[in-house]
C-alpha positions in Angstrom: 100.7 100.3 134.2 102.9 101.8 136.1 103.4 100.9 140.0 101.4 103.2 142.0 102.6 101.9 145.5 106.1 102.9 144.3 105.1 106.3 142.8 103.1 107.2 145.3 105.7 106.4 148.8 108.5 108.5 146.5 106.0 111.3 146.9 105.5 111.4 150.8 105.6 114.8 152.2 105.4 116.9 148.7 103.1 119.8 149.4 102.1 120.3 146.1 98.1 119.3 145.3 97.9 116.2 142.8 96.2 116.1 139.8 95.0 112.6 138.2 93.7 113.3 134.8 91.7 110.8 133.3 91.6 110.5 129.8 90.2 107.6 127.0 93.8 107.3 126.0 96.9 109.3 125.4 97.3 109.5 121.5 97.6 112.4 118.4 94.3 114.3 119.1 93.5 117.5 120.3 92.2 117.2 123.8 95.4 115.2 124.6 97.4 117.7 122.9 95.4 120.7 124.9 96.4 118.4 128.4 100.0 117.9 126.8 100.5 122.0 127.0 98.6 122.6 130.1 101.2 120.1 132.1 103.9 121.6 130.5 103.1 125.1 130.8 101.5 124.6 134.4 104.1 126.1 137.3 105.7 122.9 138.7 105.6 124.0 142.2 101.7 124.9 141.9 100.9 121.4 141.0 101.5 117.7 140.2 99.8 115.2 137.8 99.3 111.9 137.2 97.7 110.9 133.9 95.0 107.8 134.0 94.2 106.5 130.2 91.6 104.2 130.5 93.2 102.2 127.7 96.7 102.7 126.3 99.1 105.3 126.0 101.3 105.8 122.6 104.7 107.6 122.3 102.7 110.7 121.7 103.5 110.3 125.3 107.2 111.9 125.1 105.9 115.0 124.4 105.6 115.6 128.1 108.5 117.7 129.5 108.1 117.2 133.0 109.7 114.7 134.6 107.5 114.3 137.6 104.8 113.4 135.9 103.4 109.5 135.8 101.6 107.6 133.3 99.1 105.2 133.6 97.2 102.4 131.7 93.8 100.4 132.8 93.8 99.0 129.1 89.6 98.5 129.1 88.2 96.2 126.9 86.3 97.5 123.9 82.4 98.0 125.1 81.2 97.5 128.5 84.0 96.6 131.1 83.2 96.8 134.5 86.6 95.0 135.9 88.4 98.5 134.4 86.7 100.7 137.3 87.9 98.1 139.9 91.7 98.5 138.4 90.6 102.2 138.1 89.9 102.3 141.9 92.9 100.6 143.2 94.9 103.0 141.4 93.1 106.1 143.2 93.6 104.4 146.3 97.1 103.9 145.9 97.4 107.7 144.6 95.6 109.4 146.4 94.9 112.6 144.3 93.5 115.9 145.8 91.5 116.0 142.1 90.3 114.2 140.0 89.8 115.8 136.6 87.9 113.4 133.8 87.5 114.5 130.2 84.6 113.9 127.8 81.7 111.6 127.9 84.1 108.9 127.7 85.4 109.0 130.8 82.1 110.5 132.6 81.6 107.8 134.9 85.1 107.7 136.3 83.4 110.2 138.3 81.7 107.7 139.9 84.5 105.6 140.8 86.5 108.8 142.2 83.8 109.0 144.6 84.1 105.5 145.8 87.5 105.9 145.9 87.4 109.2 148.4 88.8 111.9 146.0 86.8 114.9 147.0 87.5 117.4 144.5 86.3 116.1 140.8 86.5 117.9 137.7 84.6 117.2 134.8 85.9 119.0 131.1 83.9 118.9 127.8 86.2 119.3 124.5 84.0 118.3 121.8 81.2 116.0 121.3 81.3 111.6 121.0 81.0 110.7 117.5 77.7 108.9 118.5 75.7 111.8 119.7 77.1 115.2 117.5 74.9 117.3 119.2 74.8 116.2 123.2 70.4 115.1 122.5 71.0 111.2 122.6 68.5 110.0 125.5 70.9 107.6 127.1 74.0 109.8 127.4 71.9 113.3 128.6 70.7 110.9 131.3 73.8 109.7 132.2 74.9 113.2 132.6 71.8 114.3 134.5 72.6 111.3 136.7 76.5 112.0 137.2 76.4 115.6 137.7 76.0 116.0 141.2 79.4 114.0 141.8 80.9 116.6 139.9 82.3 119.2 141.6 83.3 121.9 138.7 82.7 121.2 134.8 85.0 123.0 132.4 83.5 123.7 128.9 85.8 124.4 126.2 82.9 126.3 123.8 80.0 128.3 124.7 77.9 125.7 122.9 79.0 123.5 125.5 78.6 125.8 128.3 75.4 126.8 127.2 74.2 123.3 126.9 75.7 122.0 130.1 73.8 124.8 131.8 70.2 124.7 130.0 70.1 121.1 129.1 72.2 119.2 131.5 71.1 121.5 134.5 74.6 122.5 136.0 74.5 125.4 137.7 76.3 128.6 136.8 78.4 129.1 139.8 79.7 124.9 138.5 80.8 125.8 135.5 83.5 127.5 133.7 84.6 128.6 130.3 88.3 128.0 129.2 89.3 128.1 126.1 92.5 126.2 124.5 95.7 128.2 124.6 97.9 127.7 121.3 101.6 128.4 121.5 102.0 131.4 119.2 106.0 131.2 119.5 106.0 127.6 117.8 102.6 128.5 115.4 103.8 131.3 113.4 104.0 132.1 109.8 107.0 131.3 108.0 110.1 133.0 107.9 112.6 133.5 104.7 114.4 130.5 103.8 111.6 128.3 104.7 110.9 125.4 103.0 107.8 123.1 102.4 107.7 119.7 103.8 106.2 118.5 100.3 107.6 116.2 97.9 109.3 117.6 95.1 107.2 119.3 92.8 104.3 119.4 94.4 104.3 123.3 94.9 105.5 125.3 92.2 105.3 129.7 92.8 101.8 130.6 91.6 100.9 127.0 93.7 97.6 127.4 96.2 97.9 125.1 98.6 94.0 124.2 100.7 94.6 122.2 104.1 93.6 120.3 107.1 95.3 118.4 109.6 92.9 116.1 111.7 92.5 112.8 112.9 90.4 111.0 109.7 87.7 109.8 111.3 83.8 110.2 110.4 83.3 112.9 112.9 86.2 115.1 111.0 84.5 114.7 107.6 87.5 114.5 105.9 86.1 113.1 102.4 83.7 116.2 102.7 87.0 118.6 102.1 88.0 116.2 99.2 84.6 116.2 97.7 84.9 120.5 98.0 88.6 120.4 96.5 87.3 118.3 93.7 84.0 120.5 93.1 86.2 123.4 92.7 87.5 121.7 89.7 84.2 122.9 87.9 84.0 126.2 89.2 87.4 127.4 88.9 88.5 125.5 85.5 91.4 128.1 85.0 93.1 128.0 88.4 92.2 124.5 88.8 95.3 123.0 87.6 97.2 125.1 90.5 95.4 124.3 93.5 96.4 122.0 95.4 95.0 119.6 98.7 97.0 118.8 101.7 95.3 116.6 104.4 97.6 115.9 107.3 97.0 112.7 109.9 95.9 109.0 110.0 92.9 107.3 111.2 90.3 104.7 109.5 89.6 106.7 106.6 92.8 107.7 105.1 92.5 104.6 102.9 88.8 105.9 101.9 89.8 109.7 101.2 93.4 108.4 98.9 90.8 106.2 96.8 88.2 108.8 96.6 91.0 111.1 95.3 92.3 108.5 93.0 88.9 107.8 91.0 88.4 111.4 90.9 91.9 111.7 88.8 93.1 114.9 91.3 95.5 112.2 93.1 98.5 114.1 91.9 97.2 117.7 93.5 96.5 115.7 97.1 99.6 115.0 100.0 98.1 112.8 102.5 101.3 111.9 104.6 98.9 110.6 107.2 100.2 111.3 110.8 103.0 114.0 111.2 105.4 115.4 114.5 106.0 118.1 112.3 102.6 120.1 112.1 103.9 123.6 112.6 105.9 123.2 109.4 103.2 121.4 107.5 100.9 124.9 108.4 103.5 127.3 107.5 103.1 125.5 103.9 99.8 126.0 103.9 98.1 129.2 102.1 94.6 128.4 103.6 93.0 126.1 106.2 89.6 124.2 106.1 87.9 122.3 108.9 85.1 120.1 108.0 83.8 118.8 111.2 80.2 117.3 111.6 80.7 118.1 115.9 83.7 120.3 117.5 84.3 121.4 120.6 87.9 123.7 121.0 89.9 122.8 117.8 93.6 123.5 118.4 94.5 122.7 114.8 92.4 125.9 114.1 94.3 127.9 117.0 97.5 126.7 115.3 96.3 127.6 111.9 95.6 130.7 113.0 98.4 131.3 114.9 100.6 130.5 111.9 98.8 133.8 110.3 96.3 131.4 107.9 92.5 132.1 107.4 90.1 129.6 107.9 87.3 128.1 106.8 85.3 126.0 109.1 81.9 124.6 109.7 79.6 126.6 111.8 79.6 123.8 115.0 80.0 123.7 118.3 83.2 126.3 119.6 84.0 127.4 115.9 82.3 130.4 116.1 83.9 131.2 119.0 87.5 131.0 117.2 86.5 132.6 113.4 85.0 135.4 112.5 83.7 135.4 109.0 84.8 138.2 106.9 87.4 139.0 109.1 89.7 135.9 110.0 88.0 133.5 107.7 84.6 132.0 106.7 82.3 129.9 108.7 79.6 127.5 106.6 77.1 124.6 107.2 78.7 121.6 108.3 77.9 118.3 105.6 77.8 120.5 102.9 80.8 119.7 101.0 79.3 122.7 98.0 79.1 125.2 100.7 82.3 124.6 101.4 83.9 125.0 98.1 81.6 127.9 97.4 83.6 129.7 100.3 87.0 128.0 99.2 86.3 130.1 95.6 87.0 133.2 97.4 90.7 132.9 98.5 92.9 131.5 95.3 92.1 134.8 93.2 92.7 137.2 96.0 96.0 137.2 97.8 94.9 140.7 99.6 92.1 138.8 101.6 94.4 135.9 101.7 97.1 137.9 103.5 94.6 140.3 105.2 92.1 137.5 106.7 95.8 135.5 108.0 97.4 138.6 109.8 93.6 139.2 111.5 93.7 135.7 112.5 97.4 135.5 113.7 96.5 139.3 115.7 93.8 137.6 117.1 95.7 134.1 118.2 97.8 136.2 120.3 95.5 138.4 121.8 92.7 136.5 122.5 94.1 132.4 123.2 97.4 132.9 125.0 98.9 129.6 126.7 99.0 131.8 129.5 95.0 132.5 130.0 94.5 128.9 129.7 97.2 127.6 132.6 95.7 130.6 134.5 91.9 129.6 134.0 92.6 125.9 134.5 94.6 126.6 137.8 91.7 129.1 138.7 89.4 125.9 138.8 91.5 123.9 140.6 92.0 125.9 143.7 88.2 126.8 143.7 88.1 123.0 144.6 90.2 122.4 146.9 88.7 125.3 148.9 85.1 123.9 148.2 86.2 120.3 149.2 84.7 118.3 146.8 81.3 117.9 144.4 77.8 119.6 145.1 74.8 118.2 145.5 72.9 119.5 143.0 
């Protein structure tokens, strides 16, 4: 961890507000990618920050551009560890932020703490749902919620499925709660110029090659092995154009090892590039012709901001802030999430028609820049924070 006594006397006398953002930890992921490009887009004489991972930080880390901003780490046991809120209180102490801004159910009762520890203006954000409770209706955590909310003085909902349930089932009330969506960077997401080439390996894409994506973390709440089984049904349906399709899954997590053995005993092993993790994801999406997100439970996805930012349609499952992002039969298709034959039903549509192909893609890419600038979001996040400060911490209801 680094030494907040230190940190914070080097900071005497700067006017600007500080922000400590508490997080699970600081790894490939889309809520840490969404605060990555907030602090780096964010005016740097409007604010400060301060990042609190309640575990560990990874070089993911470096993709911070500021200088000014420190990086901390409580490193909590796994389960129950009550010690971490002590460490986490010392460090608020020694800080001193003017907010306190706490992401996801994980890092809920943080709130608590910041309370104890004097911080007056507290911020809770909801990106996407715990892989324990897809839908927000587990007893235990709506209580907790119920229970926490009135030391929270502004929630931020990333969907209007969360908004919507923060308000009618949680019981926050409107003038506590904001909608910000994720801004993607449509200068580094873009569709591919001439002389691009693929990140494959050689061969893998030939000129009448369809390539079907994904990048996500593989863990059971992305459903990657529902993609595979999809790919793998289309096999059946599409006997002739088969052979030219192929599966690109981008990123790591416990069930790589699953999906490449899955692949292998269904004999498509040599249509599938699983690279696991990447730096290079906007190349990876220029190489794509189409993008699919499985999810069980979303919240925001960025990869399908990015997707559609590099001017690829996409098919998704029809949870939590995806229809906010797609719009079937205009930027992509939208179907039922565990149902891996829904999925490649939809997939069917794309490989035979390179006028939708192109036609959904430059909707979606129109509709990236229009509609999720990086600029709305720093704007709506900074909104937020001010609206604190001037309140001067939580309400009481």
């Amino acid at each position: 961890m680094t030494e907040p006594s230190a940190k914070a006397a080097a900071r005497k006398g700067d006017p600007r507000p500080c922000v400590a953002h508490v997080i699970h930890r600081l790894d490939i992921g889309g809520m840490e990618n969404g605060l990555v490009n907030l602090i780096n887009r964010m005016p740097a004489e409007r604010f400060r920050h301060a990042i609190i991972c309640m575990t560990d930080y990874t070089d993911f880390r470096r993709r911070i551009r500021r200088e000014d901003v420190s990086l901390y780490a409580l490193h909590k046991r796994e389960g129950k560890d009550p010690r971490v809120h002590v460490r986490l209180w010392q460090l608020l102490r020694a800080l001193q932020p003017d907010i306190v801004h706490t992401r996801n159910f994980g890092t809920l009762e943080a709130q608590v703490t910041a309370a104890l520890a004097g911080v007056r203006a507290r911020v809770h954000g909801e990106h996407g749902w715990d892989v324990g409770d897809l839908d927000g209706t587990r007893d235990r955590n709506r209580r907790l919620r119920r229970l926490v909310r009135p030391l929270v003085g502004h929630y931020i909902a990333l969907s209007q499925h969360q908004k919507a349930y923060l308000r009618d089932a949680i019981g926050v009330p409107a003038a506590r709660l904001s909608h910000v969506f994720n801004g993607v960077d449509t200068g580094r997401f873009a569709p591919p110029t001439a002389g691009f080439v693929p990140p494959f390996p050689e061969g893998f894409r030939r000129g009448d090659t369809f390539v079907i994506g994904s990048v996500m973390r593989m863990q059971a709440v992305k459903a990657p092995l529902d993609l595979a089984r999809a790919f793998v049904a289309l096999r059946e349906r599409m006997p002739a154009d088969f052979p030219r399709l192929r599966l690109a899954m981008i990123g790591d997590g416990p069930l790589h090892g699953e999906l490449r053995h899955f692949l292998e005993q269904a004999g498509v092993a040599d249509q599938a590039w699983l690279p696991g993790a990447r730096e290079d994801i906007h190349d990876c999406l220029r190489a794509l012709d189409l993008f699919v997100l499985p999810s069980l439970a979303e919240g925001i996805c960025n990869t399908v901001l990015e997707a559609m930012a590099t001017g690829l349609p996409v098919v998704a499952t029809d949870v939590g802030g995806n229809p906010d992002l797609v719009q079937p039969g205009m930027t992509g298709a939208l179907v039922p999430a565990g149902n891996p034959e829904a999925t490649a039903d939809a997939l069917m549509g794309y490989p035979g028609d390179p006028a939708r192909t192109a036609r959904e893609g430059a909707a979606a890419r129109a509709r990236a820049e229009a509609a999720f600038s990086m600029d709305a979001m720093v704007a709506g996040y900074m909104g937020v924070y001010d609206r604190v400060l001037v309140n001067g911490g939580a309400a009481r209801r």
